[in-house]
N, C-alpha and C positions, 0 to 999 in steps of 0.2 A: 305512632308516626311522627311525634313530634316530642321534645321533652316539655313543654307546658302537660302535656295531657302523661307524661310519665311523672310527674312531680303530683299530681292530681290524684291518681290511682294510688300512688305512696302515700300519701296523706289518707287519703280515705279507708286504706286499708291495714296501715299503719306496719308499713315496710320500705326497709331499707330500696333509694329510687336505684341501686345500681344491679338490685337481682329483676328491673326492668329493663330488657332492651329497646330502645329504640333508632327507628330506620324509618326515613319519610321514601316514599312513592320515588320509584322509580321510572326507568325509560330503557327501550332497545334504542340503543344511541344509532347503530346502522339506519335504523330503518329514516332517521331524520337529518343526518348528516352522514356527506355534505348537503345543503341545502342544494335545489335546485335552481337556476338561473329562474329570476325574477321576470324578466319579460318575455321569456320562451312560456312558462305557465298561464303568463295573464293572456298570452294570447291563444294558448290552449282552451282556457273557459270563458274567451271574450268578456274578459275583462279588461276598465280600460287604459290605456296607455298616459302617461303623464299625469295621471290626476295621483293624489298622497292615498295611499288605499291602510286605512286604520284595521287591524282585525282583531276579535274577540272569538274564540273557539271552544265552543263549552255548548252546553243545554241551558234553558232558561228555566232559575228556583229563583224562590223569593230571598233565598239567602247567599246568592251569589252577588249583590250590592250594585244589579243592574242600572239603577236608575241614574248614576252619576255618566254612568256610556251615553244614555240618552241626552241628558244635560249637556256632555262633552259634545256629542253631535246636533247636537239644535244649535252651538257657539259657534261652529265649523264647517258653515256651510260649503266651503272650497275642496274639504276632505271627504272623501269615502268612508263608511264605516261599516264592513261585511261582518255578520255574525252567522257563525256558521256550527250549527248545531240546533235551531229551532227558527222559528215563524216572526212574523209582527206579531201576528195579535197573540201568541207565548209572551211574548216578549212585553207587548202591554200587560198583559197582564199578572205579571209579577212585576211591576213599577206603579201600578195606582191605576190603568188608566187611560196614563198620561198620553198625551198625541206622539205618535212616534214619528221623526223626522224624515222627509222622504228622501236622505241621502245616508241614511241605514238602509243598508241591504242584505234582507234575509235570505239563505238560503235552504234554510232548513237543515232537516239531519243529513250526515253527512257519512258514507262507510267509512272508517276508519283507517282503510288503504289510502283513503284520498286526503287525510287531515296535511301530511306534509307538504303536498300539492299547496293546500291553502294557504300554508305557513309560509313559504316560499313567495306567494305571489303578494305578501303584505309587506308594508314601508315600516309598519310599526303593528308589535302585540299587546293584548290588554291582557294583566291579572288582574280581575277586581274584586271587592271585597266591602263588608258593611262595619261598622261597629253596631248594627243595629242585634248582630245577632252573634251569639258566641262561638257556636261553628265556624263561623266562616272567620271571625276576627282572630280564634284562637287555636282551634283544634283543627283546621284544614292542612292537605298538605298535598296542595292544587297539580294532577296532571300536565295540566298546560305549562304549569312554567318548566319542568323538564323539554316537555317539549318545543317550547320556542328556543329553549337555553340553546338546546344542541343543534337547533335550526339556522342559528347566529344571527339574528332578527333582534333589532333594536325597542324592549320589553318596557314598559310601563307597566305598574303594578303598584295595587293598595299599601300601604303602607300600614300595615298586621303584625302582630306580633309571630300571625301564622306563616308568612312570607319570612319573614328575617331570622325562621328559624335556617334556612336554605341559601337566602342571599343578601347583598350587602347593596350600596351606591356603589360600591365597585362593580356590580352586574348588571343592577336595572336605574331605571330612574323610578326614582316611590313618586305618589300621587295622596292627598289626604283623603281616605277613605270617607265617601258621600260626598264628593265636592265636585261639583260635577265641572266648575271653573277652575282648581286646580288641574283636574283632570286634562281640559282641553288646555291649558296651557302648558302643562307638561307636555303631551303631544306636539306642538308646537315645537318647543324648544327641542325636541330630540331630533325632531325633521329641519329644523333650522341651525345645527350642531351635526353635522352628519361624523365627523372624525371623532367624536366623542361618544356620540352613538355605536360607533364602529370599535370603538377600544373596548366598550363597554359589554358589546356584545360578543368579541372575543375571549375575553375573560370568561364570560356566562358558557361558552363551549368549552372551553377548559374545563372551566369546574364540573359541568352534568358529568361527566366518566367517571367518575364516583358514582356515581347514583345510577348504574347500570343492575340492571334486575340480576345480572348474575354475578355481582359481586356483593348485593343487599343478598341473595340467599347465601351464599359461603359465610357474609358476615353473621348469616340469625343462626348457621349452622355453629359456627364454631364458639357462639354466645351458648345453645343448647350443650354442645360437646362440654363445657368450663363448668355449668353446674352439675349435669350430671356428675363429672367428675370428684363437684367439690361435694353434692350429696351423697 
């Protein structure tokens, strides 16, 4: 899914990296774009109106580099931060613990009809990420961010090798992975820059239609069709 981890398998098995294909994670771009209007949803799930509503959309693992979300929202107190895929106490406990901010708002899991809902009703989306662990800093090749890309939501995300194999500062704003102050100040500046936020995020919906599921299968078809051939 990523060429760090196709460079990886060629070395380890000592072949050439280009009879490896790779193709990171895709997205049904319909089913997330266009996004839907922002305050018809928030008042859909009584959610509320005028506050900055931060979102992170995933499960709670210890290697998804949570603990700098928490950091970012213990700094920001004025923002919302809904995480939507698991619990508080998930949530503590893959971060140490630590006290979780009462202006995180869990909602748990969520059916997967309803993620674009969620995405829609956010000011800003998290990718996050650890250096603490090499899955996530390397080999990941995160759902979410297809799906905020084509959502056109203004994306915050760890700044990974596993990220940049996807996007550029032309798409998102990076944040230094565990920093839970860079974090929130990144958040900040996106919500205080809204036209830059808005270029940024249009680009990011450009780009995902590439990365449509039915065009990652034609491409690993016609990657199979070229060897068969050349064997």
């Amino acid at each position: 899914i990523n060429r760090i981890i196709q460079k990886e398998i060629a070395a380890t098995f000592g072949m050439e990296a280009e009879r490896i294909a790779v193709h990171p994670n895709g997205i049904d771009v319909r089913r997330f774009s266009p996004a839907m209007d922002r305050a018809v949803v928030r008042a859909a799930r009584g959610m509320p109106d005028g506050v900055p509503i931060v979102l992170y959309a995933g499960k709670c693992y210890p290697w998804k580099g949570l603990g700098a979300l928490v950091a970012a929202a213990a700094m920001s107190p004025s923002f919302h931060f809904y995480l939507v895929g698991g619990s508080r106490d998930e949530l503590a406990g893959v971060t140490g613990g630590v006290i979780i901010p009462e202006n995180i708002i869990a909602v748990g899991h969520q059916p997967y009809r309803a993620i674009p809902e969620w995405i829609a009703a956010a000011d800003v989306v998290l990718v996050t990420g650890t250096r603490g662990n090499e899955y996530s800093y390397r080999h990941t090749s995160p759902m979410k961010l297809f799906e905020y890309m084509a959502s056109e939501r203004p994306i915050i995300a760890a700044d990974t090798p596993a990220v940049r194999q996807v996007v550029s500062a032309q798409e998102v704003f990076f944040y230094t992975p565990d920093d839970g102050a860079d974090l929130a100040n990144k958040i900040a500046y996106a919500l205080d820059h809204p036209d830059e936020a808005a270029d940024k995020s249009a680009v990011a919906a450009a780009a995902v239609r590439q990365f449509s599921w039915q065009l990652r299968a034609g491409a690993i078809i016609r990657f199979m069709r070229q060897r068969i051939d050349f064997l």
